[in-house]
N, C-alpha and C positions, 0 to 999 in steps of 0.2 A: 202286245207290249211294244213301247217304241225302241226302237233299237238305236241304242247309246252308238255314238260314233267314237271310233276308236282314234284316238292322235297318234300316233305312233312317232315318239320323241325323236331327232333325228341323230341319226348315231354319228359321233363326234371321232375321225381316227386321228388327232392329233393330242389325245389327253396325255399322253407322253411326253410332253413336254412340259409338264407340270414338276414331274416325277425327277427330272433331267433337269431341270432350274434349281430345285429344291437341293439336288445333287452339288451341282455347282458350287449355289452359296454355300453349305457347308465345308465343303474342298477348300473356297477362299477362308473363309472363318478356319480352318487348320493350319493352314500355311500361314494365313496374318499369327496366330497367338506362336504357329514355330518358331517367325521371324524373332518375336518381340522376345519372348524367351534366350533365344540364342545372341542375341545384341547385344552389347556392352556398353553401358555409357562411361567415356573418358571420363569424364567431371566426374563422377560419382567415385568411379574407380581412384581418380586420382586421392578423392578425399579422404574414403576408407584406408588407403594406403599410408597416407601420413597420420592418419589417428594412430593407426596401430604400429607405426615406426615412433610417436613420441610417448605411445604407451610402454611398448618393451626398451627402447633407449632414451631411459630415463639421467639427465644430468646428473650431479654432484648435489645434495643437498648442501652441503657444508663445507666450507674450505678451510674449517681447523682438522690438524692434525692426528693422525686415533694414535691414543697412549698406549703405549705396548707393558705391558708389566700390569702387575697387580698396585692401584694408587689408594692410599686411605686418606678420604678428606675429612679435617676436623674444624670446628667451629669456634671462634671465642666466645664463650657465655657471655647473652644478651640482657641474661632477665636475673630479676631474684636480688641479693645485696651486693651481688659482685658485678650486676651490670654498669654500665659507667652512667653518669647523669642524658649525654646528652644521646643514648640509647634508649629511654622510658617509652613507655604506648605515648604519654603526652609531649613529646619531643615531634614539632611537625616536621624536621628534617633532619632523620634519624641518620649518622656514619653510615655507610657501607658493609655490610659483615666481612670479616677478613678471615680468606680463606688460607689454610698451607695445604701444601701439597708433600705428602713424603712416598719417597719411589722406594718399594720394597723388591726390585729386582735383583735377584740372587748374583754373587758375584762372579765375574768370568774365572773359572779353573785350569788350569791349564790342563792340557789333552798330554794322553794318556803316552807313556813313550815304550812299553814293556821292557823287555830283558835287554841289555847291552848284550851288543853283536858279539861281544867276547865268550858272555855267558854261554850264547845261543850255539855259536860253533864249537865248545867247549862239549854242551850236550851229544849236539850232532856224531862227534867226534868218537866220544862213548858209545852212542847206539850202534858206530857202522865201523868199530872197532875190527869187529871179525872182518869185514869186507875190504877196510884199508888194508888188512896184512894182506890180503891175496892178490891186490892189486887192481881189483873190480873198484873200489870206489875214491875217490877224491875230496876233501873236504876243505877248503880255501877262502880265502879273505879276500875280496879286491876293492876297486875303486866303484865297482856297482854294488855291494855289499857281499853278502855270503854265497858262494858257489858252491853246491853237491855233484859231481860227475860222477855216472853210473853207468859203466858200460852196459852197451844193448844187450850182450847175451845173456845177462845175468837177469834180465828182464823181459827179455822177448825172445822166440825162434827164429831162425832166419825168414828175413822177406814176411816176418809176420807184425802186427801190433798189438797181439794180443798179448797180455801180462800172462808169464808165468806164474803156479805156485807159489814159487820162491820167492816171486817178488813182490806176492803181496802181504806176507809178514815182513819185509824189509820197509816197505813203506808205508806199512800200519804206525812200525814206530818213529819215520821223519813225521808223521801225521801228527801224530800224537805232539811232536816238538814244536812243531809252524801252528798249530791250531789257536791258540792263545794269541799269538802273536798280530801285531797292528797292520805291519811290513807287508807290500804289494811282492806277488808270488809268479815269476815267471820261468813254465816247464819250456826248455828249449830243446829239441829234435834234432840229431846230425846223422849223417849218413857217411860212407863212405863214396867213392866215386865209380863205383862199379851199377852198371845202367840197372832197372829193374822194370819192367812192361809189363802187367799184368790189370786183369781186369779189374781187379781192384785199388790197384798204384800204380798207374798208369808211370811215372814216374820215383824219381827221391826224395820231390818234395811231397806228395801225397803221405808218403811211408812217415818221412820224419814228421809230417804234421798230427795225421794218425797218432802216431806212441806219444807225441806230448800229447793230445788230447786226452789217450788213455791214461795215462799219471793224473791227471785234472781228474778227469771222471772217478776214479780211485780217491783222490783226495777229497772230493765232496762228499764221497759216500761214507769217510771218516767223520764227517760235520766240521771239514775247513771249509769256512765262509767262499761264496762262490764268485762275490765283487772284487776278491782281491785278486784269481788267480787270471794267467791265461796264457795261452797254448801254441806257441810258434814253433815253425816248421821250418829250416836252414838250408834243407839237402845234404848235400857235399860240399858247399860253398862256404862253410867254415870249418876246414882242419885246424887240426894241432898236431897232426902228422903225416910223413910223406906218404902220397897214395900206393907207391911202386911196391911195398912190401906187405905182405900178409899181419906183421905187425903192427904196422901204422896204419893200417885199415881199419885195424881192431879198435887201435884207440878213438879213432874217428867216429868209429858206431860208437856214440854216445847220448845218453840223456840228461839235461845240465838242470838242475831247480837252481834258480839264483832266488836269493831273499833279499831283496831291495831295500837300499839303506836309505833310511828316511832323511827329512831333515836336520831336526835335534842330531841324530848320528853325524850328517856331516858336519853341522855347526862344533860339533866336541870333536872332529878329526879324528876319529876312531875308525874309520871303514877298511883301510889299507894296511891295518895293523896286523900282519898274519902272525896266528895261535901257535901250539903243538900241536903236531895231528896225531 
């Protein structure tokens, strides 16, 4: 046999770079489609931007005016024997239909005035009968409307804001009286002028803001409306008696409800008018 001669192909050690180009190109094909992806075109952006800014602010279609009220439009009869001649289908230029317009908007009432301030303290006056003879309560007319003064101890412990027992069937039934009523409700806090530092009243006006807040909080929980009231704090900075003695201290620890005298009230001159007590 003849013996085939063998070629022996010759071995190639740079095919790795076949492998390593192929590499390459792909790497650039990731990074070009990154680029392209993460780019922004201005122009385009700009344009989507004012589509969707004259999509959501949209102008005024119309520049008549919206009727408020409920309006009934009626028509004059066109047809039938009661139309006029030159009204007919064969009329080439037929009037105009004539419309009216009738506003059935209800008429303004006048707002609501409740009880004369006479009336009101007159009440008061009854409910806190037993408290006026002992000297704990006050019930007055002035130029801001009706004032209740209720000494602190009758209502709170010392250096305390929390409502006693006692005071809160006394003020179940002013609740009961201002509930109805229309009149803006303000609880004022006094204090006398003796200092108090504690952690939780750091001061007088802390304390006296405290116990008007508590009288408010008390009075909502009767269901008097909670827009009308509100809860100021004075300190010591409003007496009505001298600090120097144990009794004008007394009087100075006070809690004042004033009932606010409306308009109508001062237009009729009635506010300064002081009752019986």
């Amino acid at each position: 046999m003849a013996r085939r001669r063998r070629h022996q192909e010759q071995e190639h050690h740079e095919r790795w770079l076949v492998s390593y180009a192929d590499f390459i190109t792909l790497l650039f094909a990731f990074f070009v489609v990154m680029y392209s992806i993460s780019s922004v075109n201005e122009g385009k952006y700009r344009v989507l931007s004012s589509t969707l800014t004259g999509a959501f602010v949209t102008p005024a279609q119309s520049m008549d005016p919206i009727q408020i009220g409920e309006q009934v439009r009626t028509q004059m009869p066109v047809s039938g024997e009661y139309a006029a001649p030159d009204a007919r289908p064969d009329n080439p230029n037929p009037p105009p239909i004539v419309e009216t317009v009738q506003d059935e908007t209800p008429p303004v009432t006048a707002p609501v005035t409740g009880k004369p301030l006479a009336a009101v303290e007159k009440e008061l006056t009854e409910s806190l009968s037993g408290f006026i003879d002992k000297d704990l309560v006050s019930v007055n007319r002035t130029e801001r409307g009706i004032e209740v003064e209720m000494k602190s101890k009758m209502l709170f412990s010392s250096g305390s804001a929390r409502l006693s027992r006692d005071a809160l069937g006394v003020l179940k039934g002013v609740a009961r009286i201002i509930k109805p009523l229309p009149n803006q409700i303000r609880v004022e806090g006094h204090t006398d002028n003796v200092p108090i530092k504690t952690v939780t009243f750091p001061s007088n006006w802390e304390l006296s803001a405290a116990r008007a807040a508590s009288v408010v909080h008390l009075f909502t929980r009767f269901d008097v409306n909670s827009s009308r009231m509100a809860a100021i704090g004075f300190g010591e900075f409003r007496p009505i008696a001298t600090n120097e003695q144990e009794e004008g201290r007394q009087k100075n620890r006070r809690v004042a409800m004033v009932i606010m005298a409306g308009e109508h009230e001062r237009m009729l001159g009635s506010i300064s008018e002081s009752g019986d007590n």
